[in-house]
C-alpha positions as CSV (number, residue, x, y, z in Angstrom):
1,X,97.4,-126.5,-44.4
2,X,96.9,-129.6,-46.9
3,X,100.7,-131.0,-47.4
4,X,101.1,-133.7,-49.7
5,X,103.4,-136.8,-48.4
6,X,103.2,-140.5,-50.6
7,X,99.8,-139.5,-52.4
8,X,98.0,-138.8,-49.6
9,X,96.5,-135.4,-48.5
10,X,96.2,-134.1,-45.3
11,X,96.0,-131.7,-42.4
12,X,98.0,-130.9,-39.1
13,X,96.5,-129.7,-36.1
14,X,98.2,-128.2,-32.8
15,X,101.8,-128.5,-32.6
16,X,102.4,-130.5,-28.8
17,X,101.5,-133.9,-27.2
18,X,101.2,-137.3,-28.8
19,X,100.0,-137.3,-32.0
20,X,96.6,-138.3,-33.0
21,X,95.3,-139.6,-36.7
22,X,92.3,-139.6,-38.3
23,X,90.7,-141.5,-40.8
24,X,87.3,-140.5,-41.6
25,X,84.8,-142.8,-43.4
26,X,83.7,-143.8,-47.0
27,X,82.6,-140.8,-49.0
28,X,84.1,-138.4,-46.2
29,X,87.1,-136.4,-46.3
30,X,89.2,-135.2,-43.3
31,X,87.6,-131.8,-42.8
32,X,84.5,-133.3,-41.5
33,X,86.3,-134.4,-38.4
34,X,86.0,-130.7,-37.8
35,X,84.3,-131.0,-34.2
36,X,87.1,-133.2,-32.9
37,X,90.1,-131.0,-34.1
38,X,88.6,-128.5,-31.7
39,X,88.5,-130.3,-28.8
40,X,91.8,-132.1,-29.7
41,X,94.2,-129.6,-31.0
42,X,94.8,-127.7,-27.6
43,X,96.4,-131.6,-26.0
44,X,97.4,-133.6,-29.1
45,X,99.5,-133.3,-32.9
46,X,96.1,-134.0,-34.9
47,X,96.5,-135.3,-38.2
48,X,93.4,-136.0,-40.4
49,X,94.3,-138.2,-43.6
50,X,92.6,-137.6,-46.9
51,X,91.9,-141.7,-47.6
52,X,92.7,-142.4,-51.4
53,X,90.2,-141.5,-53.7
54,X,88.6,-139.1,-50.8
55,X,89.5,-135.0,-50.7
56,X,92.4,-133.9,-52.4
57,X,94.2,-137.6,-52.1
58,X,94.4,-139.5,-55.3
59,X,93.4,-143.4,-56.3
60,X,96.8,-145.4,-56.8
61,X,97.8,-146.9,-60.0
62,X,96.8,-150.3,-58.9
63,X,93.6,-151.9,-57.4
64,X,92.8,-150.3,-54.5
65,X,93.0,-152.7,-50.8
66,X,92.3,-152.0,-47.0
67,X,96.1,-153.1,-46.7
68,X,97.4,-150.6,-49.1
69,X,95.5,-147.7,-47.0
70,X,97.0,-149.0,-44.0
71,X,100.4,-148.9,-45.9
72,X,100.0,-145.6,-46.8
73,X,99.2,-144.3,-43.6
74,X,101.7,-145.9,-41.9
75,X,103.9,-143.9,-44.1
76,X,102.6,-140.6,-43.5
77,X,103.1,-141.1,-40.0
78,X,106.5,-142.5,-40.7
79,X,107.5,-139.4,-42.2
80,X,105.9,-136.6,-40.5
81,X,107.4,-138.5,-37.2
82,X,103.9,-139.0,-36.2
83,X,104.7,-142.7,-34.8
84,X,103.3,-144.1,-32.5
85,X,100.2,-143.1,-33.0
86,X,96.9,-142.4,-31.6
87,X,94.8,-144.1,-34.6
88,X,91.0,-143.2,-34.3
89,X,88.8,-144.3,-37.6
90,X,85.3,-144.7,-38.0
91,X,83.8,-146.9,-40.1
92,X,86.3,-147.1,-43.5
93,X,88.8,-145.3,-41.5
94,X,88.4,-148.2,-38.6
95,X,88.9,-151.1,-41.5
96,X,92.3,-149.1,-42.2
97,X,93.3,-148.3,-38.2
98,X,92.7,-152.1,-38.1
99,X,94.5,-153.4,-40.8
100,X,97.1,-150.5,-39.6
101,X,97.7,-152.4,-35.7
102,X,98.0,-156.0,-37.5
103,X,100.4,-154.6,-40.4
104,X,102.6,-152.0,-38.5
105,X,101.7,-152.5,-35.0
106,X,105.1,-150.1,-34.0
107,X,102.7,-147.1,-36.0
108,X,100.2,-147.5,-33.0
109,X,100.2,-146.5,-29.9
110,X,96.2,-147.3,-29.4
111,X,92.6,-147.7,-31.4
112,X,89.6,-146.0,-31.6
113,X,87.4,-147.4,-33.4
114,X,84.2,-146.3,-34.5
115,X,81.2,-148.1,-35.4
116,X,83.6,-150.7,-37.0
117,X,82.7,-154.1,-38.7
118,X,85.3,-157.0,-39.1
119,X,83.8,-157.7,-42.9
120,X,81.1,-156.4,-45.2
121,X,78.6,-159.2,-45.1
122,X,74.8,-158.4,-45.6
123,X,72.6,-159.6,-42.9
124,X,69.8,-160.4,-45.0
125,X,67.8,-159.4,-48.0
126,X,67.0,-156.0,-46.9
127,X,70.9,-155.4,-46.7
128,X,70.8,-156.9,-50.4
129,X,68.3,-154.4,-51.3
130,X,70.1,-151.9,-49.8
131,X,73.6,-152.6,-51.4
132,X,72.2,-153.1,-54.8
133,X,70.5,-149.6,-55.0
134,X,73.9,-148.4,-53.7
135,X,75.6,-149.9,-56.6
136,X,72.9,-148.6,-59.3
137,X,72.7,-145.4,-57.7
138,X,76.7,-145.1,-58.1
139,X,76.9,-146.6,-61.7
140,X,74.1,-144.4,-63.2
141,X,73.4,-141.3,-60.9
142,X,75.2,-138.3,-60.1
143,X,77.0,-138.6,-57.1
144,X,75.1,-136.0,-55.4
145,X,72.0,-138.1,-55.9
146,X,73.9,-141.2,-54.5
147,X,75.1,-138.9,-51.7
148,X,71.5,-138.1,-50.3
149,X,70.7,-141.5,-50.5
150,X,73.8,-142.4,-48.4
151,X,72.9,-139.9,-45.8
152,X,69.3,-140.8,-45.5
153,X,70.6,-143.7,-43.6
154,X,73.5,-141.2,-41.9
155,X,71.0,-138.9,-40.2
156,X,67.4,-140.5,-40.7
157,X,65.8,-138.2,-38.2
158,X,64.3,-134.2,-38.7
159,X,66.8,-132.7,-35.8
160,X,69.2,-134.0,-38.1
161,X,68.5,-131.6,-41.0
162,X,71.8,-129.6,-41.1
163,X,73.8,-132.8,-40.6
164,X,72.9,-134.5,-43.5
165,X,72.7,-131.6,-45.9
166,X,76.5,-131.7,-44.6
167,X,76.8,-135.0,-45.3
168,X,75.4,-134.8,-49.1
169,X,78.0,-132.0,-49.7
170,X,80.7,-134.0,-48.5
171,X,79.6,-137.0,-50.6
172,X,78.8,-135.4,-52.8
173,X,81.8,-134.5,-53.9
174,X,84.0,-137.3,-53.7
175,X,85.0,-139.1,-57.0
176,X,82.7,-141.7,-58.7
177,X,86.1,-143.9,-59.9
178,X,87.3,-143.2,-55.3
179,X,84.3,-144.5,-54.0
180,X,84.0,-147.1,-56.3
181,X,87.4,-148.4,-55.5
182,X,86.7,-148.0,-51.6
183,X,83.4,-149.8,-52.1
184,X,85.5,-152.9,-53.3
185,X,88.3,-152.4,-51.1
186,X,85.5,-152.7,-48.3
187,X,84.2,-155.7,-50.1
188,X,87.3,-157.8,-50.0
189,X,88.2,-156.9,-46.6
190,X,87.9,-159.4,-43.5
191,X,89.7,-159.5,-40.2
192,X,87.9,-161.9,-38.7
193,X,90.3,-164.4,-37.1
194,X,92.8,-161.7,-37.0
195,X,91.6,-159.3,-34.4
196,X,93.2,-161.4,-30.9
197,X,96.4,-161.0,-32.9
198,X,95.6,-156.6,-31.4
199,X,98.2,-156.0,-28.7
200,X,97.2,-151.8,-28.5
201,X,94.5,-150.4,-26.1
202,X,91.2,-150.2,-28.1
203,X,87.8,-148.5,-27.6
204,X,85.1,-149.4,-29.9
205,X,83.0,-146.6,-30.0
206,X,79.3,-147.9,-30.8
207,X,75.9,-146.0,-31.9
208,X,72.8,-147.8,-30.8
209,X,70.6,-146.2,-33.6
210,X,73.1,-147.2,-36.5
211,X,71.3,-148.2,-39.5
212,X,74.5,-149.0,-41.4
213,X,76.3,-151.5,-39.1
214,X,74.1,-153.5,-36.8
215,X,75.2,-153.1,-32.8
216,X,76.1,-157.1,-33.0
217,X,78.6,-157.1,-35.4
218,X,80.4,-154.1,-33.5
219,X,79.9,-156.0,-30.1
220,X,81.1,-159.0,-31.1
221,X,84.2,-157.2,-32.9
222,X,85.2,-155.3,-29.6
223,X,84.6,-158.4,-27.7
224,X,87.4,-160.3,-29.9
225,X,90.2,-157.8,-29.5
226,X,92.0,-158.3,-25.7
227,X,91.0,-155.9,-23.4
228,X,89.3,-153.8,-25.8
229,X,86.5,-151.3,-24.0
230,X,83.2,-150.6,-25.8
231,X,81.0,-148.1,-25.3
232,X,77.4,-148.0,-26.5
233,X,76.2,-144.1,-26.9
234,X,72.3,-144.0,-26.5
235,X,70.5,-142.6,-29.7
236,X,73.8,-142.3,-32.0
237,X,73.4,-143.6,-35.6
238,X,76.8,-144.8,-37.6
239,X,78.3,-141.0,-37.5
240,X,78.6,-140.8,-33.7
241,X,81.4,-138.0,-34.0
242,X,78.9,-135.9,-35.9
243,X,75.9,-136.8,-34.7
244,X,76.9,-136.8,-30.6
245,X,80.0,-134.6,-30.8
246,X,79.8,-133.5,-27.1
247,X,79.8,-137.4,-26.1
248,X,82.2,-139.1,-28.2
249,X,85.0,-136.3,-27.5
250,X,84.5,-136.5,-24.0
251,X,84.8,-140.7,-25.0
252,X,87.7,-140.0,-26.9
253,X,89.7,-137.6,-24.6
254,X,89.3,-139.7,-21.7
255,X,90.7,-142.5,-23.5
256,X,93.2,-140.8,-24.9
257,X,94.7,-139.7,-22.0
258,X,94.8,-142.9,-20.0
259,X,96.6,-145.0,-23.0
């Protein structure tokens, strides 16, 4: 059942054991963390966050920021007594569980974090490329058509079929103005510098095929957070929750359950 709390929309799943958020990526809502509700429900107080500008939440008044997301969260945790937390995010959703640990570090009781980057920085002129037809395709297109460019790069391969027709309806119907704003949220956030500052149990979940976010940058990210674990999952692209379900549940519940 969708409950609104501070502007932002979400879900609650199962009704014992530590609680568990969610924060999904850009252009994604919190239904499509779907296969991990399953498999978390039955041991954990799930709740998957609607980001702003994503599902039913809405953009704020003011310029959208990483830090505000974090704020907001932090809130909704605050108030459904869902602290400390459980904070697993992927991609976007890591930004925010990031900025989340440095900003409220009570709200946190450990990280999951999913094909993460510390900032948006393009590693060379196919990146460029890449993010300039992003940015025509979202100031002249349909968002339908930027969706199934997006996922193109979500789930490249032909297995992958049903997964990115998925992904296109779920993009596909996220607001131009709330991905716009996320986009340059993303571009102004950088935690580089900040992440030894993390005091909370981390995994860093890492996809080896990700065309999105380059292993390094993801390496190098859990390598700068104490005592952070990373895990490499063979043949995963950026969506590793969706794309290896089985795996990164099994990843995620172990963790879980030791922190």
């Amino acid at each position: 059942m969708n409950r609104p709390a501070r502007a932002l929309s979400h879900t609650v799943h199962g009704t014992a054991g530590p609680p568990v958020v969610l924060l999904h990526g850009l252009g994604s809502c919190a239904a499509d963390w779907a296969p991990q509700l399953e498999a978390l429900a039955p041991r954990y107080r799930v709740l998957a966050v609607d980001l702003p500008g994503h599902g039913t939440s809405p953009l704020p008044s003011g310029p959208l920021t990483i830090e505000a997301m974090a704020r907001a969260v932090a809130t909704l945790s605050t108030e459904l007594d869902a602290a400390p937390a459980h904070v697993v995010g992927l991609s976007l959703g890591a930004c925010v569980a990031l900025r989340l640990a440095l900003q409220a570090p009570a709200r946190v009781r450990s990280l999951t974090l999913v094909n993460p980057f510390a900032c948006v920085r393009p590693g060379g002129l196919a990146d460029v490329a890449r993010l300039a037809q992003r940015l025509w395709l979202l100031a002249t297109a349909p968002m339908p058509r930027l969706a199934a460019h997006v996922a193109r790069r979500l789930f490249p391969w032909p297995e992958q079929r049903a997964l990115y027709e998925a992904a296109v309806g779920s993009l596909g119907a996220t607001s131009r103005r709330g991905y716009a704003a996320a986009m340059r949220a993303l571009a102004r956030f950088d935690a580089r510098g900040q992440l030894a500052a993390i005091r909370r149990p981390t995994l860093v979940v890492a996809g080896d095929r990700d065309l999105v976010v380059a292993l390094g940058p993801k390496l190098r990210l859990g390598a700068a957070i104490p005592g952070a674990r990373i895990v490499v999952v063979p043949g995963s692209g950026h969506a590793t929750p969706y794309d290896h379900p089985a795996a990164f549940n099994r990843l995620l519940l172990e963790f879980l359950d030791s922190s």
